[in-house]
PDB file of N, CA, C and O in Angstrom:
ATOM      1  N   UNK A   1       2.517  -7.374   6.104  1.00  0.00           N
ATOM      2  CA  UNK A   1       2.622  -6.535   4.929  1.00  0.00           C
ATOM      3  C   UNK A   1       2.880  -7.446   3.729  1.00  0.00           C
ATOM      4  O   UNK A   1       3.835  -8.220   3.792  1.00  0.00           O
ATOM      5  N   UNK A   2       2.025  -7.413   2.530  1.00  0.00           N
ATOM      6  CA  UNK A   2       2.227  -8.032   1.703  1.00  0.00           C
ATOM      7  C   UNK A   2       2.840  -7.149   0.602  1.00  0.00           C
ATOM      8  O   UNK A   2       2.557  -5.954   0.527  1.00  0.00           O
ATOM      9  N   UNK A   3       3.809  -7.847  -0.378  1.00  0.00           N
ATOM     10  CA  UNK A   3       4.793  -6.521  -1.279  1.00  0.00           C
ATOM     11  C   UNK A   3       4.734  -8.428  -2.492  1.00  0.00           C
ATOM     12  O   UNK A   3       4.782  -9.648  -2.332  1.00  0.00           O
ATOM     13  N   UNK A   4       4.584  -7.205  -3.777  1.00  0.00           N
ATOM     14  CA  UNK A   4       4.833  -8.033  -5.049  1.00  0.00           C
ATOM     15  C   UNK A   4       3.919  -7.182  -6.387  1.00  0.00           C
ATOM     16  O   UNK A   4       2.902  -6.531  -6.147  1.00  0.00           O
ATOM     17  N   UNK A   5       4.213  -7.263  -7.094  1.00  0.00           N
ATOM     18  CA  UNK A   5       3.904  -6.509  -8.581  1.00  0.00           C
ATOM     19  C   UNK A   5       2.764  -6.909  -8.921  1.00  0.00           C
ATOM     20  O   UNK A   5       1.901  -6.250  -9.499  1.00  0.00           O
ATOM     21  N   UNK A   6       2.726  -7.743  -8.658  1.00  0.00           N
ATOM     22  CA  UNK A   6       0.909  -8.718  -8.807  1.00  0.00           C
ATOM     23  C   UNK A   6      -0.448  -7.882  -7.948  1.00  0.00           C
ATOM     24  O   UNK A   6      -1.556  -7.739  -8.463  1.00  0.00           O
ATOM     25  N   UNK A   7      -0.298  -7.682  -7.381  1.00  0.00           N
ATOM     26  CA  UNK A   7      -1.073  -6.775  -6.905  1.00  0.00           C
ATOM     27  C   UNK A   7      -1.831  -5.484  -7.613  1.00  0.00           C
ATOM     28  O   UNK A   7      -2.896  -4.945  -7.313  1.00  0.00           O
ATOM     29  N   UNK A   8      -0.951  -5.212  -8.588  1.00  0.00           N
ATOM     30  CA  UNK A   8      -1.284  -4.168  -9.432  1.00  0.00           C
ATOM     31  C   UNK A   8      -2.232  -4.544 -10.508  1.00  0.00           C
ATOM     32  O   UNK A   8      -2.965  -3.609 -10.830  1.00  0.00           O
ATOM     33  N   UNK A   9      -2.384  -5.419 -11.017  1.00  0.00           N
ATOM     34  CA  UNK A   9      -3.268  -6.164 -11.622  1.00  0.00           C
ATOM     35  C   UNK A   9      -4.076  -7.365 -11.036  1.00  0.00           C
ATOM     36  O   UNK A   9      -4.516  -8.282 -11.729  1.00  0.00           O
ATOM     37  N   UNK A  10      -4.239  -7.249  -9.523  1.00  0.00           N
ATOM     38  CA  UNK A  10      -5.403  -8.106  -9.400  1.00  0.00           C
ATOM     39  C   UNK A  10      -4.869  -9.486  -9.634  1.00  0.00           C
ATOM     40  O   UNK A  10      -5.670 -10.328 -10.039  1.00  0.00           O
ATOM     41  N   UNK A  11      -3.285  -9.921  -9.380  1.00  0.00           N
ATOM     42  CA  UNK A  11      -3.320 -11.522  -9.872  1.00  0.00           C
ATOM     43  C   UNK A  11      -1.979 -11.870  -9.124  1.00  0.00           C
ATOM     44  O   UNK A  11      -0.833 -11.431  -9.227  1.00  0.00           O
ATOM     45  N   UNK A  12      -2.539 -12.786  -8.365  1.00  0.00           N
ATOM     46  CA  UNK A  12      -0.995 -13.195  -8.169  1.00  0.00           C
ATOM     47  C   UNK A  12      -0.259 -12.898  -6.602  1.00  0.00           C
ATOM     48  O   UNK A  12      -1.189 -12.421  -5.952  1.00  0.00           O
ATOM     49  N   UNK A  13       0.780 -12.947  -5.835  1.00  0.00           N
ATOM     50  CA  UNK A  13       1.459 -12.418  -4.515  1.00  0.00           C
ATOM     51  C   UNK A  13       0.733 -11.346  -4.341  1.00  0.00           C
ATOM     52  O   UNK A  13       0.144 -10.928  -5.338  1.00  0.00           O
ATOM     53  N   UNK A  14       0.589 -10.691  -3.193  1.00  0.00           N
ATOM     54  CA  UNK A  14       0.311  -9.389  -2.896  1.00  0.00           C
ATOM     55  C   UNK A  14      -1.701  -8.512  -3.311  1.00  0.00           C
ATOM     56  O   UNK A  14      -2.193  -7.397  -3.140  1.00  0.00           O
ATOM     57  N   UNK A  15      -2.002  -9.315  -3.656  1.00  0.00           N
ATOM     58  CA  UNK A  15      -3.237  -9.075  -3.713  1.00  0.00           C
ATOM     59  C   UNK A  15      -3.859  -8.996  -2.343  1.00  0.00           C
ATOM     60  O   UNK A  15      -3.587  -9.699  -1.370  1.00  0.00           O
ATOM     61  N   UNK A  16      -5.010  -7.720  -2.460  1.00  0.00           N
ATOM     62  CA  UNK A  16      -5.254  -7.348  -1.198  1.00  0.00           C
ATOM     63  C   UNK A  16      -6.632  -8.504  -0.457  1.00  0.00           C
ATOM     64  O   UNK A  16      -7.487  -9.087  -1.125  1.00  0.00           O
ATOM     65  N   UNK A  17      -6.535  -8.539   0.468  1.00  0.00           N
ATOM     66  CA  UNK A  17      -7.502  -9.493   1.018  1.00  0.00           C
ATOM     67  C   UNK A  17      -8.819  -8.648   1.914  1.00  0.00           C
ATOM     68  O   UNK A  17      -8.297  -7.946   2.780  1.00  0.00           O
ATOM     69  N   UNK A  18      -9.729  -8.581   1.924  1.00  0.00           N
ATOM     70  CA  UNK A  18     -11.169  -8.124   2.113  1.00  0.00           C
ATOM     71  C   UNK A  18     -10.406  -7.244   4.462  1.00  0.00           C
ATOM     72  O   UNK A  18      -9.896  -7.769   5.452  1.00  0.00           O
ATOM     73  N   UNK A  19     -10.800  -6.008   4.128  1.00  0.00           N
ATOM     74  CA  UNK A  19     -10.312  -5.338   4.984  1.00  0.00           C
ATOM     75  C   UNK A  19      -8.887  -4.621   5.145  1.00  0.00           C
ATOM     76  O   UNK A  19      -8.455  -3.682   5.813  1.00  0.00           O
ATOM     77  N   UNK A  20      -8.455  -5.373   4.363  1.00  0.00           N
ATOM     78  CA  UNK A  20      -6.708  -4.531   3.815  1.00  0.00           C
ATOM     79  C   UNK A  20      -6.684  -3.529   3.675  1.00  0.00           C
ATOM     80  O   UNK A  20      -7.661  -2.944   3.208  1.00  0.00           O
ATOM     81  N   UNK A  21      -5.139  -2.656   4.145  1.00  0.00           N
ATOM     82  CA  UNK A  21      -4.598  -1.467   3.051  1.00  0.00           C
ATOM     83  C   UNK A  21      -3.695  -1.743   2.196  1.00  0.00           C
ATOM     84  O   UNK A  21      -3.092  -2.806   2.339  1.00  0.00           O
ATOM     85  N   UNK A  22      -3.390  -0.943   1.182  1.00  0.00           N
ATOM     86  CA  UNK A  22      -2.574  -0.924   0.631  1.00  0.00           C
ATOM     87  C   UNK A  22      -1.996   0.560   0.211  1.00  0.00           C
ATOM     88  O   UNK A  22      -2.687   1.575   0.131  1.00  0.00           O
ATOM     89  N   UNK A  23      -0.745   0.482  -0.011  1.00  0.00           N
ATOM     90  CA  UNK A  23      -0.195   2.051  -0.312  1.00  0.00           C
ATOM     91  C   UNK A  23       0.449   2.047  -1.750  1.00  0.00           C
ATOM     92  O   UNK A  23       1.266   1.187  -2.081  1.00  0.00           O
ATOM     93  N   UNK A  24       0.158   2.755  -2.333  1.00  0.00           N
ATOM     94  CA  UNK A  24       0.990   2.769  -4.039  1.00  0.00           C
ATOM     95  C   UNK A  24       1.352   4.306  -4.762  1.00  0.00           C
ATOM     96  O   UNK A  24       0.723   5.362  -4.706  1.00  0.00           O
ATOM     97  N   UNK A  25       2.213   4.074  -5.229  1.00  0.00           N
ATOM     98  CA  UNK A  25       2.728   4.926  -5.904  1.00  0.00           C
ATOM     99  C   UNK A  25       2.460   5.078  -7.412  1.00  0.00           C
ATOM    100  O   UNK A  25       3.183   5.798  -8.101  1.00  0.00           O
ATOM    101  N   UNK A  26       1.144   4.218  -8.058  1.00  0.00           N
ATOM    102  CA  UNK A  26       1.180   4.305  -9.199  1.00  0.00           C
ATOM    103  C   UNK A  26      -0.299   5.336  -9.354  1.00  0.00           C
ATOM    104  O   UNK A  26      -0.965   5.614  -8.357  1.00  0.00           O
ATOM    105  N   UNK A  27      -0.677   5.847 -10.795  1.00  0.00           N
ATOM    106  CA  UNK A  27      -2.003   6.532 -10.384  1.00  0.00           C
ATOM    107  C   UNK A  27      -3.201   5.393 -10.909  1.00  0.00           C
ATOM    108  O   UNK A  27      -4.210   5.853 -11.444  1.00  0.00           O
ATOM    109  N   UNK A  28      -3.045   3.707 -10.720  1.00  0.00           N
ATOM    110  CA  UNK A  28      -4.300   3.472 -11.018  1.00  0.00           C
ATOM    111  C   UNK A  28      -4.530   2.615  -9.763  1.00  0.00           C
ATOM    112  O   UNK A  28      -4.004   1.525  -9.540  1.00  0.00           O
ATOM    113  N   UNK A  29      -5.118   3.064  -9.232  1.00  0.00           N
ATOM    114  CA  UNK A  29      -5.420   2.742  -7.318  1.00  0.00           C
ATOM    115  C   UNK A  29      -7.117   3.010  -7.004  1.00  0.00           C
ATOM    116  O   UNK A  29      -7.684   3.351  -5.966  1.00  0.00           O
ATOM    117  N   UNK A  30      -7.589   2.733  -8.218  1.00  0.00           N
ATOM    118  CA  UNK A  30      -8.942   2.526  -7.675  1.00  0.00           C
ATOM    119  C   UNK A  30      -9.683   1.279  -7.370  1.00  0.00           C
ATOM    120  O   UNK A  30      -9.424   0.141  -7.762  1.00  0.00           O
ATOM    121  N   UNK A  31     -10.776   1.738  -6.504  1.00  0.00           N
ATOM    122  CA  UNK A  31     -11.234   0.414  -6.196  1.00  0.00           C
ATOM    123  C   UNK A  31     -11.328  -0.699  -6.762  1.00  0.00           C
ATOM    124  O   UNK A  31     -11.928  -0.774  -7.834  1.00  0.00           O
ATOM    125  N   UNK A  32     -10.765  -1.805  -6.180  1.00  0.00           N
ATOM    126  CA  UNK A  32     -11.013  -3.311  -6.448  1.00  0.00           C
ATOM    127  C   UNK A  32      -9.731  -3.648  -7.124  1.00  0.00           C
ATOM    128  O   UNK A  32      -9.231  -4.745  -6.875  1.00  0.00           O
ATOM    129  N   UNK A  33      -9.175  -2.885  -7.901  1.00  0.00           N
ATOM    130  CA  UNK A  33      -7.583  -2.726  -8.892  1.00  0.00           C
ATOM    131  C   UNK A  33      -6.890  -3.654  -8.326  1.00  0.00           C
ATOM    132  O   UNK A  33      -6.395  -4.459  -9.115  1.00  0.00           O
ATOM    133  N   UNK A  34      -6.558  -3.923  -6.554  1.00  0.00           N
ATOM    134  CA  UNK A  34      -5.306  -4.403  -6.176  1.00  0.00           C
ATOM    135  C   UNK A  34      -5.764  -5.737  -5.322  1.00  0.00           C
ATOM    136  O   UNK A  34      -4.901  -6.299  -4.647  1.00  0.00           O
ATOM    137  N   UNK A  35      -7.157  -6.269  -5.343  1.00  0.00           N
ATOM    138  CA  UNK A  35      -7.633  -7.240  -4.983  1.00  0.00           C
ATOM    139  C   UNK A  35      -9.353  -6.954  -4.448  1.00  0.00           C
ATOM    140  O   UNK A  35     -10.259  -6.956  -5.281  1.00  0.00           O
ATOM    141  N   UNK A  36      -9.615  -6.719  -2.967  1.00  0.00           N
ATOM    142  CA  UNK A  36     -11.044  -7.164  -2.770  1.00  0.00           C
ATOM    143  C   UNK A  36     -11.460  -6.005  -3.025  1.00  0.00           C
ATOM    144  O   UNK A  36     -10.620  -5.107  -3.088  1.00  0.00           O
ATOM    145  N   UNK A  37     -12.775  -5.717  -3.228  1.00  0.00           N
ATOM    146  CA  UNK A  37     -13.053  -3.937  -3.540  1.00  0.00           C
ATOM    147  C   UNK A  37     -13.231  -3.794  -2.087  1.00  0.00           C
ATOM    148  O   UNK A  37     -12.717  -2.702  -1.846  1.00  0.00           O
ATOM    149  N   UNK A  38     -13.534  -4.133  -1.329  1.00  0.00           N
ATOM    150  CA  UNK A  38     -13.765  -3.771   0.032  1.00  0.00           C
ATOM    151  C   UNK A  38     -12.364  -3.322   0.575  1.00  0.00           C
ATOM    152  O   UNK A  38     -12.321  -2.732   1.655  1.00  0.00           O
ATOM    153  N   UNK A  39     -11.209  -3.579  -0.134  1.00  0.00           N
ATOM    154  CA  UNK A  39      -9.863  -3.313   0.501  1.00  0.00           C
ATOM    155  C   UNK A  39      -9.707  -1.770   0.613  1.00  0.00           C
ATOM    156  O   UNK A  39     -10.613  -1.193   0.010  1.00  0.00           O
ATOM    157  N   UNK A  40      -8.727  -0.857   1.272  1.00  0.00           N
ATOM    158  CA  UNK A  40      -8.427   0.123   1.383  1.00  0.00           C
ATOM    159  C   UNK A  40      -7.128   0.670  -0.172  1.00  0.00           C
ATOM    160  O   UNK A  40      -5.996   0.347   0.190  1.00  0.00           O
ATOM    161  N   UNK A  41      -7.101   1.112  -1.130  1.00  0.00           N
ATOM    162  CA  UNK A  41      -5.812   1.921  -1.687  1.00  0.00           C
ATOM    163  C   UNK A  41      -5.582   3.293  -1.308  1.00  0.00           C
ATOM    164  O   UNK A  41      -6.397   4.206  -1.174  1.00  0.00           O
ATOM    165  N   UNK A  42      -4.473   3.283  -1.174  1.00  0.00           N
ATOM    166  CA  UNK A  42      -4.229   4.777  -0.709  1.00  0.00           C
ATOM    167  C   UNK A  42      -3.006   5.323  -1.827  1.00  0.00           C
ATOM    168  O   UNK A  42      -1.965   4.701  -2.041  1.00  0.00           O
ATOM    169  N   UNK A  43      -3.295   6.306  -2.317  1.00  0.00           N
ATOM    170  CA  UNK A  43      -1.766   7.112  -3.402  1.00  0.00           C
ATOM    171  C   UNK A  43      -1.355   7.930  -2.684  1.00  0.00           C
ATOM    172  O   UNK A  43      -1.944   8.829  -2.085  1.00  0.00           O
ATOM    173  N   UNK A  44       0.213   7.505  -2.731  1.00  0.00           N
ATOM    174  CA  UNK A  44       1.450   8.438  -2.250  1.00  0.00           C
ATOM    175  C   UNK A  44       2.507   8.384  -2.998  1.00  0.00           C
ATOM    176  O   UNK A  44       2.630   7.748  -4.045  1.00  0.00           O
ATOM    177  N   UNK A  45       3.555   9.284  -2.289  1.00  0.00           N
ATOM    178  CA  UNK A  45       4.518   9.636  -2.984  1.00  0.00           C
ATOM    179  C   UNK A  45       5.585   8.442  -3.328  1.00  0.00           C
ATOM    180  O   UNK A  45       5.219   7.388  -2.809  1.00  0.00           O
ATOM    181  N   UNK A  46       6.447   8.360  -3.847  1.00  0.00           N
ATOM    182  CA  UNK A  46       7.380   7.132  -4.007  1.00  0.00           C
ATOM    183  C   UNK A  46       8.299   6.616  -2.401  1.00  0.00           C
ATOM    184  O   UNK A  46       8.626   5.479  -2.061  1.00  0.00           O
ATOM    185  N   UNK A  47       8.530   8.037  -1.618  1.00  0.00           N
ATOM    186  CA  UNK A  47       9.034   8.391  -0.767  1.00  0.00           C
ATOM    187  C   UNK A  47       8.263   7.845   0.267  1.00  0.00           C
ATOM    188  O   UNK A  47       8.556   6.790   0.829  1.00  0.00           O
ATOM    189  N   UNK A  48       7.546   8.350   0.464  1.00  0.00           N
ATOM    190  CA  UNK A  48       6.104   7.418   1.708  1.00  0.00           C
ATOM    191  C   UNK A  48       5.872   5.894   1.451  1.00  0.00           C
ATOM    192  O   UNK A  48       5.831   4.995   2.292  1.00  0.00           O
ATOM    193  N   UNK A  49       5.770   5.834   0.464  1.00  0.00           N
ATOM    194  CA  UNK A  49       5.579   4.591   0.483  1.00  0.00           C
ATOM    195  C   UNK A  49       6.380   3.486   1.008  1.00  0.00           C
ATOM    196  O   UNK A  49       6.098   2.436   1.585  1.00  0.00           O
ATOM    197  N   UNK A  50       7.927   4.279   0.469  1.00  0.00           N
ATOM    198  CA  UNK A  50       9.292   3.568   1.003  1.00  0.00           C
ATOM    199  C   UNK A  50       8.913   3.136   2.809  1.00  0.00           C
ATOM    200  O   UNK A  50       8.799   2.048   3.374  1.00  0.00           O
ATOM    201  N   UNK A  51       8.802   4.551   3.294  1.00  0.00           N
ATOM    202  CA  UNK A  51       9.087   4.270   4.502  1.00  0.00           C
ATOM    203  C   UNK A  51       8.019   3.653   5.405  1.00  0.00           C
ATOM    204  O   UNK A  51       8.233   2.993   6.422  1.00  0.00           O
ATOM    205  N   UNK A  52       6.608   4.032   4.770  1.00  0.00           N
ATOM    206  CA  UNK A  52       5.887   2.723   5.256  1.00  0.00           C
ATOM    207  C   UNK A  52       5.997   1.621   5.101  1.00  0.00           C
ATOM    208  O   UNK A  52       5.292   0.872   5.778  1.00  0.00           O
ATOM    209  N   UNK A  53       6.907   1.092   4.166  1.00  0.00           N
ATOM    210  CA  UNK A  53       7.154  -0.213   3.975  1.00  0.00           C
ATOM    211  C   UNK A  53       8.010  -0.506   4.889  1.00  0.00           C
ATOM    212  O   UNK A  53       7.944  -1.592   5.464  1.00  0.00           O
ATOM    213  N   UNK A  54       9.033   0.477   5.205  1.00  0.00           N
ATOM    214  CA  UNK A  54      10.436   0.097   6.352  1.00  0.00           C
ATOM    215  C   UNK A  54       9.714   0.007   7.722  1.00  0.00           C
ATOM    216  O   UNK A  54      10.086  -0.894   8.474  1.00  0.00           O
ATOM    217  N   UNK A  55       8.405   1.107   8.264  1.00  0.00           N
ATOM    218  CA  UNK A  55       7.968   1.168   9.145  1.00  0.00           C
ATOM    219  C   UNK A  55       6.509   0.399  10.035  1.00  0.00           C
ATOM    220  O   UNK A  55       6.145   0.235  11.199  1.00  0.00           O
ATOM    221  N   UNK A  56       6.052   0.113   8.739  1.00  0.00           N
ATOM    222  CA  UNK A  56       5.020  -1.231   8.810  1.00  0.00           C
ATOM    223  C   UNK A  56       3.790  -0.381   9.001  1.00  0.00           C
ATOM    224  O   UNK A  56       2.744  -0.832   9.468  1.00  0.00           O
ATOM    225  N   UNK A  57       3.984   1.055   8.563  1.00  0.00           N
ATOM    226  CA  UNK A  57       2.687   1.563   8.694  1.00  0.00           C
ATOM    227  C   UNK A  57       2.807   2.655   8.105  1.00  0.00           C
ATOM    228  O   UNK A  57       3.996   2.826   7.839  1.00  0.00           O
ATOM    229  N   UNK A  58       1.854   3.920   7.583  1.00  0.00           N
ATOM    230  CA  UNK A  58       2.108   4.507   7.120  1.00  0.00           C
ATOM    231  C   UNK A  58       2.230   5.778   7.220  1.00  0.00           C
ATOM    232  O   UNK A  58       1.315   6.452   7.692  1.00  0.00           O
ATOM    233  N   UNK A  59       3.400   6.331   6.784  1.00  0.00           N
ATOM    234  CA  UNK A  59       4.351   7.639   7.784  1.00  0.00           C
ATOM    235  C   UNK A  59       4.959   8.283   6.520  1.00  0.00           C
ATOM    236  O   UNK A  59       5.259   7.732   5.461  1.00  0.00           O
ATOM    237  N   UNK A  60       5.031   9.127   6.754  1.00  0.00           N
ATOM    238  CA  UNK A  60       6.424  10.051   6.029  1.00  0.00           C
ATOM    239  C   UNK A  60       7.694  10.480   6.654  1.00  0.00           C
ATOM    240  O   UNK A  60       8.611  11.204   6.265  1.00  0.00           O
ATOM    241  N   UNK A  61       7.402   9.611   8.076  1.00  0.00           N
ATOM    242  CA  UNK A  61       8.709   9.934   8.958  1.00  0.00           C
ATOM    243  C   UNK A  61       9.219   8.338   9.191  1.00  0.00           C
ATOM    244  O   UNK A  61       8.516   7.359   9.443  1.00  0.00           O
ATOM    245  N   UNK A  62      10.928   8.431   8.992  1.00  0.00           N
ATOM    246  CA  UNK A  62      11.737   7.286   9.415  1.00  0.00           C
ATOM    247  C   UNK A  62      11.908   7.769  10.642  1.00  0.00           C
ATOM    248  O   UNK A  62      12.638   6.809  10.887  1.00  0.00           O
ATOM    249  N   UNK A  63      11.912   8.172  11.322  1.00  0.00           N
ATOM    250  CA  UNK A  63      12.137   8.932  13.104  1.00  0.00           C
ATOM    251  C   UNK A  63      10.641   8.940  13.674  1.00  0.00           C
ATOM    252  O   UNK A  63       9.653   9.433  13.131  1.00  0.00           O
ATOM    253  N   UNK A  64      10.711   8.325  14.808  1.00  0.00           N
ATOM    254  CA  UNK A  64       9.706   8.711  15.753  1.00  0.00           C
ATOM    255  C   UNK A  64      10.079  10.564  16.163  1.00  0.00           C
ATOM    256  O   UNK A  64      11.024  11.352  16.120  1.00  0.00           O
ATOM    257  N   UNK A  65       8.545  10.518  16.577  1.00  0.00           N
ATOM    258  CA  UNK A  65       8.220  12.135  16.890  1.00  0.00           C
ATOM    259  C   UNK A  65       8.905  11.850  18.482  1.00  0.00           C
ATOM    260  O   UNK A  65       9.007  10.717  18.952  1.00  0.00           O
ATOM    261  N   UNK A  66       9.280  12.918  19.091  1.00  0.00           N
ATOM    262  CA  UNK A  66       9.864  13.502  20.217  1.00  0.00           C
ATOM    263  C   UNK A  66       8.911  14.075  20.681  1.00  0.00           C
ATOM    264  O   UNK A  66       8.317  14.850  19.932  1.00  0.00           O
ATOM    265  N   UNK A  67       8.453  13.908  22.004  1.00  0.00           N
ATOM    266  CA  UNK A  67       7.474  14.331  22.740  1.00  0.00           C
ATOM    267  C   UNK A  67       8.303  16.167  22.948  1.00  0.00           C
ATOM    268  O   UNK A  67       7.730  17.032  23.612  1.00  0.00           O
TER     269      UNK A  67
END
C-alpha cells in the first residue's frame, strides 16, 4: 500500500504504478490524476478509506464477517 499527498497530483511518493488501486476521498479521482491512467481510482467515504488503509484492502468493515 502506498500512502502520501503526492499522489493527488501525479508527483512524487504514492503515485500509482500501471495496474494499481487506489482509494480517495477527494472528488478529483479521475483517470490518470493519481499516476498511470491504466491504474484503478476508486471514491469513498473518509471512513472507508480509513479502514482500508488499516485493513490492506478495501472494506467498510474493521471486523471480519461471522460465518
Amino acid at each position: 500500500m502506498k500512502t502520501g499527498c503526492g499522489a493527488c497530483i501525479n508527483a512524487g511518493l504514492g503515485v500509482l504504478e500501471p495496474g494499481e488501486v487506489g482509494l480517495y476521498a477527494t472528488n478529483r479521482n479521475f483517470q490518470g490524476r493519481s499516476g498511470d491512467p491504466t491504474a484503478q481510482n476508486y471514491l469513498a467515504s473518509p471512513r472507508v478509506v480509513a479502514i482500508s488503509a488499516v485493513r490492506g484492502k478495501i472494506s467498510d468493515r474493521l471486523e471480519e464477517l461471522e460465518d
